[in-house]
C-alpha positions in Angstrom: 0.0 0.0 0.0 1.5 3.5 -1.0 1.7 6.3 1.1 1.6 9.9 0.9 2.7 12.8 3.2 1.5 16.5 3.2 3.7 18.2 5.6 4.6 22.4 6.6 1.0 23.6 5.2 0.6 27.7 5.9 -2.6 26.3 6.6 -4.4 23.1 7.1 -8.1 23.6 7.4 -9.7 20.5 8.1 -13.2 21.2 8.2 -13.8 18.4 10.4 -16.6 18.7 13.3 -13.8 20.6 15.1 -12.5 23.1 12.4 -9.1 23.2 13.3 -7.0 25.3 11.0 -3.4 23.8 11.7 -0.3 26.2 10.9 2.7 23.7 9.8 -0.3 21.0 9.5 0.6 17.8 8.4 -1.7 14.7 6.5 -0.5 11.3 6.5 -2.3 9.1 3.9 -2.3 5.3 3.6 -3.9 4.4 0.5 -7.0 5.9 0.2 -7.4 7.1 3.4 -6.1 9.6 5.8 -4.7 8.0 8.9 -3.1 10.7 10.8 -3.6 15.0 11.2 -1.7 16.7 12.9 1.3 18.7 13.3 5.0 17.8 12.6 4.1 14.1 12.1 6.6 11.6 12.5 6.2 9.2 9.9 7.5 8.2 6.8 5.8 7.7 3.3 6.9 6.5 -0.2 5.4 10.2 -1.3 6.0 13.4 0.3 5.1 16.9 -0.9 5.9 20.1 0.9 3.3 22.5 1.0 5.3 25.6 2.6 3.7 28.3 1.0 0.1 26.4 1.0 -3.1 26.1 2.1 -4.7 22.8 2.2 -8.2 21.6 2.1 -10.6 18.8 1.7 -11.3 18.5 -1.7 -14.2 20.3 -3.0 -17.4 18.8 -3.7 -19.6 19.4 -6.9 -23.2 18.7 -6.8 -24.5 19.8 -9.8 -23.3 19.8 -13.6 -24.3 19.3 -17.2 -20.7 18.1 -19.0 -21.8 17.7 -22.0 -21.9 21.6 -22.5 -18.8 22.3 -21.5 -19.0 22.2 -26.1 -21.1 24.9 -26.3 -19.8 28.0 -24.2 -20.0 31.2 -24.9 -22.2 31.1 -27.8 -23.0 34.5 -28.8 -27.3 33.9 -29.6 -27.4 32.6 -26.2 -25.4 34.7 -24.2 -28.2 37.0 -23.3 -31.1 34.9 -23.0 -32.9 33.5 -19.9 -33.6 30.1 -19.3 -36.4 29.2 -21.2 -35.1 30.6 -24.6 -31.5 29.5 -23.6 -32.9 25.6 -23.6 -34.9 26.3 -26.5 -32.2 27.8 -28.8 -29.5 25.0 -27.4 -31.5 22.1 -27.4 -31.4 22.0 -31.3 -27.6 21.8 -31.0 -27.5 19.3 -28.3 -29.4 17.0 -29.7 -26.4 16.2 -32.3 -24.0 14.8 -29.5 -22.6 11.5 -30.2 -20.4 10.0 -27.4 -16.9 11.1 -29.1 -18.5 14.4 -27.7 -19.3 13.1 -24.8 -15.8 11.6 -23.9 -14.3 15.0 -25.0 -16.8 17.6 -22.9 -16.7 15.1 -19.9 -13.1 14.7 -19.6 -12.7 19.2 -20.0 -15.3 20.0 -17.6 -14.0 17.3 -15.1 -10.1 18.2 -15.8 -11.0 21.9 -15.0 -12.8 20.8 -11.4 -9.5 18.7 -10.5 -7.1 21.6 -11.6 -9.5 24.0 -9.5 -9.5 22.1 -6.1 -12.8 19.3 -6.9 -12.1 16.0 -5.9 -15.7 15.2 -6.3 -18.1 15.7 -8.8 -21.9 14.9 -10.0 -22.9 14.9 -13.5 -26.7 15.3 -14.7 -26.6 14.0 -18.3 -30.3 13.6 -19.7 -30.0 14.3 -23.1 -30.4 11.1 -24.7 -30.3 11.4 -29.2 -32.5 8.4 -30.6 -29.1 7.6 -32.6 -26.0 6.1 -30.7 -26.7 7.4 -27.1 -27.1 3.8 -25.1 -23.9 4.0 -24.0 -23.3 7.9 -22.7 -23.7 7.6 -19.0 -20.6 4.6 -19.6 -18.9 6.8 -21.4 -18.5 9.4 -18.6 -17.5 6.8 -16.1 -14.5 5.4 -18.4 -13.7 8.9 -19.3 -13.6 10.0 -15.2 -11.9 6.7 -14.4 -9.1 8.0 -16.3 -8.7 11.1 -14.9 -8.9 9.9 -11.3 -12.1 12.0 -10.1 -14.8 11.0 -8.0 -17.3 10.6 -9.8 -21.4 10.6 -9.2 -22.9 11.0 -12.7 -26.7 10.8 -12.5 -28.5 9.3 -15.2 -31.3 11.9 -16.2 -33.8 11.9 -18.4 -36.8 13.9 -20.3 -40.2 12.2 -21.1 -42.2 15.5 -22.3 -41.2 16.6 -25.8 -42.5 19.6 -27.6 -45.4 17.9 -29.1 -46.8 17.1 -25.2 -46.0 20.6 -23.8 -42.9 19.8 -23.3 -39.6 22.1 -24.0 -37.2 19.9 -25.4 -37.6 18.2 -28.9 -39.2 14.8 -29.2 -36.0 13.2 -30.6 -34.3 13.5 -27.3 -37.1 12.5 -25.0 -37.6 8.7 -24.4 -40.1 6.1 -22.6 -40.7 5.7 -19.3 -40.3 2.0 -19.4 -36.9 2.3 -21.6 -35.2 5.3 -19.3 -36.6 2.9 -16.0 -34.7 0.1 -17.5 -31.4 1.7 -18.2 -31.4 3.2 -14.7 -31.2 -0.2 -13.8 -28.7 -1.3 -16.0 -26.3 1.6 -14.9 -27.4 1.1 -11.0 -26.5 -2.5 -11.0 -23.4 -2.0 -13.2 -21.6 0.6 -11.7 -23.4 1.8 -8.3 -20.6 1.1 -5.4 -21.9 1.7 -2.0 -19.1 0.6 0.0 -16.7 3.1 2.0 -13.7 5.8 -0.7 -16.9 4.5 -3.8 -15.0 6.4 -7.2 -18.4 5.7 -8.6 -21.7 6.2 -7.5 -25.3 6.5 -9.4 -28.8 8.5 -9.2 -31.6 8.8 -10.7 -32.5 12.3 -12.6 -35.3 13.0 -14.1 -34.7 16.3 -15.9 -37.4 19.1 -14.3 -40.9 19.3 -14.0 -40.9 21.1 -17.5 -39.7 18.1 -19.5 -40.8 15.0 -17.5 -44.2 13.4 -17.0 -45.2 12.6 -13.5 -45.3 9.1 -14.1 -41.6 9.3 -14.6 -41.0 11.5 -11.0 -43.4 8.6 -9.2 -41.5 5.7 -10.9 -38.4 7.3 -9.8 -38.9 7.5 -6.4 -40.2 4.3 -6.1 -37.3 2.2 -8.1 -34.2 4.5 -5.9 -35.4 3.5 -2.5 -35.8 -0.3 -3.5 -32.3 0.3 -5.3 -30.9 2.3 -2.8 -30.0 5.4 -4.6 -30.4 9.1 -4.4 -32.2 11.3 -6.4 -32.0 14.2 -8.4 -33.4 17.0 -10.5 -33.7 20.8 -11.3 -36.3 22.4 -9.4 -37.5 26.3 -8.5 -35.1 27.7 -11.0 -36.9 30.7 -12.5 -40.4 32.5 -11.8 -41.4 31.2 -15.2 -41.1 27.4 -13.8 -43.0 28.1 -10.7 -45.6 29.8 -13.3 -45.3 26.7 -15.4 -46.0 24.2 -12.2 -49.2 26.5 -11.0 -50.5 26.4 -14.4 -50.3 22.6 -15.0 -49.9 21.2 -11.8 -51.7 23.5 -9.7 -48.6 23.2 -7.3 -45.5 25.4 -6.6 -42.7 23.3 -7.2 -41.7 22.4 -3.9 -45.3 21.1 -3.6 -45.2 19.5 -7.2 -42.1 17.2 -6.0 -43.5 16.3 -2.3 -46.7 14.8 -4.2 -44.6 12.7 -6.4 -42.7 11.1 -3.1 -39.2 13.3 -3.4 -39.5 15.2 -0.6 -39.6 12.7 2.5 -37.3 9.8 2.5 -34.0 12.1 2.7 -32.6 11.2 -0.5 -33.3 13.5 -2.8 -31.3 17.0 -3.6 -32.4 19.8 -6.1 -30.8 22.1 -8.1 -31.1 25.8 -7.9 -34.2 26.2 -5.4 -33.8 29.6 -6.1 -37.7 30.5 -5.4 -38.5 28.6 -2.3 -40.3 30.6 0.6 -39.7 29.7 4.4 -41.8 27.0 5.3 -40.5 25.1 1.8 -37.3 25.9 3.4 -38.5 24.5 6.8 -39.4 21.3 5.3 -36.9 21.1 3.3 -34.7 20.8 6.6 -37.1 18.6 8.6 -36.9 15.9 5.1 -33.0 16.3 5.0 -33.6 17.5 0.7 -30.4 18.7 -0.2 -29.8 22.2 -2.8 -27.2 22.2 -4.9 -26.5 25.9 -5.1 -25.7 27.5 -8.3 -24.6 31.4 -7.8 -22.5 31.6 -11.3 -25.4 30.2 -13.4 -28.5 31.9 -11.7 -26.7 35.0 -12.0 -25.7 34.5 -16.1 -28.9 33.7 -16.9 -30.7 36.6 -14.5 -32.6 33.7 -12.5 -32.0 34.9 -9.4 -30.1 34.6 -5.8 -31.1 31.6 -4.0 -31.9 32.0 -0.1 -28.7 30.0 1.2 -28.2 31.5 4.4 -31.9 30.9 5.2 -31.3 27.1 4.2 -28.2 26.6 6.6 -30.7 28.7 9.3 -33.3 26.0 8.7 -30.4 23.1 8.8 -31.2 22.5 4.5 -27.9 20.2 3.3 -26.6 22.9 1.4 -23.9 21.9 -1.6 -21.9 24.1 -3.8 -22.0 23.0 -7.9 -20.4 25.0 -11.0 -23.7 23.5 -13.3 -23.5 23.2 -17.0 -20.3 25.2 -19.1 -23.0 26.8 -21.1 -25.2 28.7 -18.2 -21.6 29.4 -16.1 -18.8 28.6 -18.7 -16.7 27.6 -16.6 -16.2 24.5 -14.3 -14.0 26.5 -11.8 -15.2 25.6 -8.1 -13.0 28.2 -6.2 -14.2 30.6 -8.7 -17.6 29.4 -7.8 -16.7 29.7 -3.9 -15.8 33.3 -4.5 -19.3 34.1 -5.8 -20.8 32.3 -3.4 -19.5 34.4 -1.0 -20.2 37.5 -2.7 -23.8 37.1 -4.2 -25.2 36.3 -0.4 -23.5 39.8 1.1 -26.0 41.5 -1.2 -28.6 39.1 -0.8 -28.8 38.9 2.7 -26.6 41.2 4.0 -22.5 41.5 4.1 -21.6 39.7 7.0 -24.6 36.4 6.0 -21.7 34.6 4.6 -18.2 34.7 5.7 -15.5 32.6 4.0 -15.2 29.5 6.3 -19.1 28.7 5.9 -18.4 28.9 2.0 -15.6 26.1 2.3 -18.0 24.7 4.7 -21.0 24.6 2.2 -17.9 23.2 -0.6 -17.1 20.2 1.4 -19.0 19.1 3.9 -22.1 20.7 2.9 -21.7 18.7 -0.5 -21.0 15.3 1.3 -24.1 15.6 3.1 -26.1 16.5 -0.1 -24.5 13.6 -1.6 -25.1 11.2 1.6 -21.4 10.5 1.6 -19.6 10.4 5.1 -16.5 9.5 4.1 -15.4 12.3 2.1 -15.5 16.5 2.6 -13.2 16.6 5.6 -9.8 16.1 6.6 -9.6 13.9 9.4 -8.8 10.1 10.0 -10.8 7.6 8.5 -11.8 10.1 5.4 -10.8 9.6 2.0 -7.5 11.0 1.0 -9.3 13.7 -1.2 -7.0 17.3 -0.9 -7.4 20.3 -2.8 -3.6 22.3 -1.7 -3.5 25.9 -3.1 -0.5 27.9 -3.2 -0.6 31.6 -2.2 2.8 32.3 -1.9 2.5 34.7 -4.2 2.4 38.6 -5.6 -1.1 37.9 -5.9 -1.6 37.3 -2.0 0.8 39.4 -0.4 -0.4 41.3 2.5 -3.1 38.6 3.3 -1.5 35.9 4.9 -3.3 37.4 8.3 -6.0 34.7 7.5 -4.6 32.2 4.7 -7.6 30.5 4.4 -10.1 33.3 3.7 -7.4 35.1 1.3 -8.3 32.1 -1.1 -11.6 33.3 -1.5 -10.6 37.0 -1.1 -7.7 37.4 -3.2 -5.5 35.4 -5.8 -5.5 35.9 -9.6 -5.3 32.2 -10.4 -7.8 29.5 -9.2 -5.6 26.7 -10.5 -4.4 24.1 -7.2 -0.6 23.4 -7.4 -1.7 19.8 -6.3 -5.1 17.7 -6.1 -5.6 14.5 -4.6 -8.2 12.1 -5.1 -8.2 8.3 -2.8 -5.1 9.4 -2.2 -3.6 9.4 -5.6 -1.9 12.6 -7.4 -3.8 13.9 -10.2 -2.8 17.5 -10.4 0.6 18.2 -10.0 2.3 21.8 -10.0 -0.9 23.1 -11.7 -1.1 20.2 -14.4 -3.4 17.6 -15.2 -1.3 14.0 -14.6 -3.4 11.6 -16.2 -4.4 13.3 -19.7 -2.2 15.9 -21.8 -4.3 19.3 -21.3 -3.2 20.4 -24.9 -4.3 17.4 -26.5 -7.7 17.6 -24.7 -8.0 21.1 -25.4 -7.4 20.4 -29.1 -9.9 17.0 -28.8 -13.0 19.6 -27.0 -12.4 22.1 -29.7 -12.5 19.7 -32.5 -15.7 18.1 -31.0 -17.0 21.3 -30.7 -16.7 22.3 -34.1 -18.1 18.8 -35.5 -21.5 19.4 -33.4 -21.7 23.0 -34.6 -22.0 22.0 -37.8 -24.1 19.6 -37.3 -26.9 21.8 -36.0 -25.9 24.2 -39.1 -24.4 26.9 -36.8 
């Protein structure tokens, strides 16, 4: 069994139960766990990297994220549009994705959440082509497995096409009965429950805009006799909470409790952006998770989500980038940052101070993902470190508090190391498992190929 030391952090933050912040903190790693915390260990280990200069942290946890867009950033008819016409105008490129575009978008997006401190990610990929997409959800996992990231893709869906009221165009949408019975396929395949899992499964039906509630009712019924979580969008915009009144004759929140999500403490949401208190109370009661979204509400002019009045109200509370075309970017410290900003004008400047941010990034996104092995240093936990350098220019003056400066300051959001089950897979700010330039060049061709496709 290898081993690995961290030793002489500026900082270790452990974000355990305690919260210690160590100065000249030490981690000792056996495998993929941490066995010892502390400071000036006395151990030896067949690894050893000096973090003088450093701060180190659990590894960040993602909870929400579309890969596949991580193709179509940035484009220029979409950059000012809110949700509804966003998904409108980008479904009819999506649905030209093949899995060579796929591999490509899954391993950038993924690559850029190692090389910015994510050990841990999510993926919700429901975009399903009627031509050569059996095998997408598989080809994530390969194409995470070689990168080294923990990875929880979710295997979404849409039922409700444009010709049932639906937004997304029929050719994407499929069955009931066929989505039901490649959930099972995937849970039984790849779903690991046991203790340091690189792979785990969910089931995510896309929103309550593009699903029937058949699907929603089937879902919650097959993950609790599979033992799975759950997982969808829900209270993004006002226009969904006008679309749910309308059909439904629910809010949302309401919508998804009659469907049996909101009770067994397995499900998590993304966005909830327009919940009111008492959702908020019962959210906390049920133990349904958010996956907050600040870059991506605020690019597409959704809103702020309550947050601080979800961690009031004891609401798991997890940080996520979402899709590369609503955020363009898959940069979790970057993600941190505006987490931390957005709620000081939401709810007031001192509503969110930098250690609940890291707090919400670790061990807020463990809990959303009912993981208690990872988002903390301590022993026992996975070996999952995100260790950030701020010896530099761009942090001088603010080493009074190390920790917060990384959310404060810094003109680069790249780690100088990342480790996953204890295993290095970013080293001095470089991807070790995949040549960056050659996936840069691989994205950019696979971007191309589906623009032309969709006659862009």
């Amino acid at each position: 069994m290898k081993t690995l030391l961290v030793k002489n952090a500026l900082v270790l933050a452990t974000m355990d139960g305690k919260n210690r912040e160590i100065k000249g903190g030490d981690v000792y790693i056996e495998g993929p766990e941490i066995k010892k915390v502390g400071k000036g260990l006395k151990v030896k280990a067949d690894t050893v990297i000096d973090a003088k200069g450093c701060v180190v942290l659990p590894g960040f946890v993602n909870t929400h994220h579309h890969l596949y867009q991580t193709l179509t950033r940035n484009l220029p008819k979409a950059q000012d549009s809110k949700l509804f016409d966003w998904l409108i105008y980008l479904y009819d490129i999506w649905k030209h994705i093949n899995p060579e575009a796929v591999y490509a978008s899954t391993q950038t997006g993924l690559g850029e959440l190692l090389l910015t401190g994510c050990t841990t990610s999510t993926d919700h990929l429901y975009l399903f082509p009627r031509k050569n997409s059996g095998f997408f959800i598989d080809t994530q996992i390969e194409a995470a497995r070689e990168l080294g990231i923990r990875f929880h893709p979710t295997r979404g869906s849409m039922s409700r096409g444009r010709s049932n009221g639906g937004l997304p165009p029929d050719s994407v949408v499929q069955t009931e009965d066929f989505i039901m019975k490649d959930c099972e396929r995937l849970v039984h395949k790849y779903h690991d429950a046991d203790k340091f899992a690189m792979t785990q499964v969910a089931l995510a039906p896309c929103s309550p805009f593009s699903v029937t509630t058949e699907l929603l009712k089937l879902t919650a019924v097959m993950a609790k006799k599979w033992g799975v979580r759950m997982h969808t969008h829900l209270a993004e915009t006002i226009d969904e909470e006008a679309f749910c009144k309308k059909l439904f004759k629910m809010r949302p929140l309401e919508y998804m409790e009659s469907v049996g999500w909101v009770s067994e403490g397995n499900a998590w949401f993304a966005h909830c952006v327009y919940i009111n208190e008492a959702e908020a109370k019962k959210m906390g009661k049920t133990k349904t998770g958010v996956a907050h979204c600040p870059c991506s509400n605020l690019r597409l002019g959704s809103g702020i989500a309550p947050i601080r009045m979800f961690l009031d109200h004891e609401v798991p509370v997890g940080l996520a980038v979402d899709g590369s075309a609503s955020n363009d970017a898959s940069d979790m410290l970057g993600e941190a940052r505006q987490c931390m900003l957005v709620h000081r004008v939401k709810s007031g400047v001192g509503s969110m101070p930098a250690r609940d941010v890291f707090k919400i990034a670790t061990r807020g996104g463990a809990a959303v993902l009912g993981r208690a092995d990872i988002g903390s240093l301590e022993p026992g936990k996975a070996a999952d470190l995100a260790i950030f350098d701020v010896s530099g220019l761009d942090f001088a003056g603010s080493h009074s508090d190390p920790l917060a400066a990384l959310l404060f300051c810094g003109a680069s959001h790249r780690t100088k190391y990342t480790v996953v089950n204890g295993k290095v897979v970013v080293k001095n700010g470089r991807l070790v498992n995949v040549d960056e330039t050659k996936l840069t060049e691989r994205a950019n061709k696979a971007a191309a190929a589906l623009y032309r496709k969709a006659g862009c």
